[in-house]
C-alpha positions as a printed Julia matrix, in Angstrom:
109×3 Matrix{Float64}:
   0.0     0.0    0.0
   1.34    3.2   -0.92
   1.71    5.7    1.49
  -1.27    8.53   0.27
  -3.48    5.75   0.37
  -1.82    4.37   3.73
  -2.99    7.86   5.25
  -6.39    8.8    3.58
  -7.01    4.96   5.13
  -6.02    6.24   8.47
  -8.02    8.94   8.32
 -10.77    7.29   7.57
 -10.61    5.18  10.01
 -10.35    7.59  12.71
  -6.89    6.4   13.95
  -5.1    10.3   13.82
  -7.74   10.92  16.74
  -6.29    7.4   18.73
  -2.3     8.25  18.31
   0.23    9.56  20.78
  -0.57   13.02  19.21
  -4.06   12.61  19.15
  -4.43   15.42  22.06
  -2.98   18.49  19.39
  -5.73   16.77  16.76
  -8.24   17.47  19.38
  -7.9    20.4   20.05
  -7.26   21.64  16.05
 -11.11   19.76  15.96
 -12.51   21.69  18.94
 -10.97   24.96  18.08
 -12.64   24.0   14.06
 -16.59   22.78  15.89
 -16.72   26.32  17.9
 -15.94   28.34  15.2
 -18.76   26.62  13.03
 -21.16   27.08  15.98
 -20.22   30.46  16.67
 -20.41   31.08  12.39
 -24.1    28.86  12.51
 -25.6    31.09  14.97
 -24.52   34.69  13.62
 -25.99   33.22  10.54
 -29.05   32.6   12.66
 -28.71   35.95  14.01
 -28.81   37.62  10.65
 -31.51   35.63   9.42
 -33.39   36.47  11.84
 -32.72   40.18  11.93
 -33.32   40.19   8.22
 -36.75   39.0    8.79
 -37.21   41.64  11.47
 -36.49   44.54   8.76
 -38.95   42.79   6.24
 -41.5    42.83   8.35
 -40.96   46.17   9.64
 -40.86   47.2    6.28
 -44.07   45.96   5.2
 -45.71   47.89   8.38
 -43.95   50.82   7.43
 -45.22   50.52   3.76
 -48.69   50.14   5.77
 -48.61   52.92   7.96
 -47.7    55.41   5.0
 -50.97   53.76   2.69
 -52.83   55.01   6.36
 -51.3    58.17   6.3
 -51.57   59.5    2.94
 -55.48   58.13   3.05
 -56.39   59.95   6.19
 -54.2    63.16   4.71
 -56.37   62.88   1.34
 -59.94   62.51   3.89
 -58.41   65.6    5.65
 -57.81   68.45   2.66
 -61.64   67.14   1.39
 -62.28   67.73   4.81
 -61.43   71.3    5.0
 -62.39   72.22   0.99
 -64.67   75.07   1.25
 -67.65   73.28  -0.36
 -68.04   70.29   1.93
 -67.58   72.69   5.29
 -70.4    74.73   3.36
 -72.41   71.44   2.7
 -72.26   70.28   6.94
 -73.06   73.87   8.12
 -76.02   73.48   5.26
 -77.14   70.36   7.11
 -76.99   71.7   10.83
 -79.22   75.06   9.31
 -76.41   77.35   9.36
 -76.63   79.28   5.93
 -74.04   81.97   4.95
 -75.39   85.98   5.4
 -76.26   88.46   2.52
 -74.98   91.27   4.01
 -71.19   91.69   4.41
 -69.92   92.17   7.75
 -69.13   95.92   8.47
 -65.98   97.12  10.83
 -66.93   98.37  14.43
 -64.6   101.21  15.46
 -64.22  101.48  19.57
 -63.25  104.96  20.71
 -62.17  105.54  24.04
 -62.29  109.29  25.18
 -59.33  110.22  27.4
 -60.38  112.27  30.69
């Protein structure tokens, strides 16, 4: 047996984790496992975070629709005409006459 195939044998049989050096191999392996569980859950992390700004989004998009409908039902609101039409309905009617200035004079003693 040659001596590439000697070692891709060994390692598949798990005998680098059963040497004398076995104890630097473990740790190399531990040191490689945390770093792919700390790198799984910042993935996790972002995931989830990127959902967060989707949805927030989506209200957001929401909450504009809400504002720009109650702006629109505001200026019809206040348009001349319609105030006109509700002070119509309640018997208040605009006057004929024009309104005319009072002056207030105070005499000095």
């Amino acid at each position: 047996m040659s001596k590439v195939k000697k070692n891709i044998y060994d390692i598949l049989r798990g005998s680098f984790l059963t040497d004398e050096s076995a104890f630097k191999n473990w740790r190399v392996i531990i040191f490689v496992v945390v770093l792919l569980l700390i790198m799984i859950s910042s993935a996790h992390n972002a995931d989830k975070k990127v959902v967060k700004i989707s949805e927030l989004n989506k209200k957001r998009i929401e909450l504009r629709e809400k504002y720009i409908a109650s702006e629109t039902l505001l200026m019809r609101m206040k348009m001349e005409s319609s105030v006109r039409q509700k002070a119509k309905d309640i018997g208040l009617f605009p006057t004929d006459t024009p309104p005319t200035k009072i002056k207030v004079t105070q005499k000095k003693d």
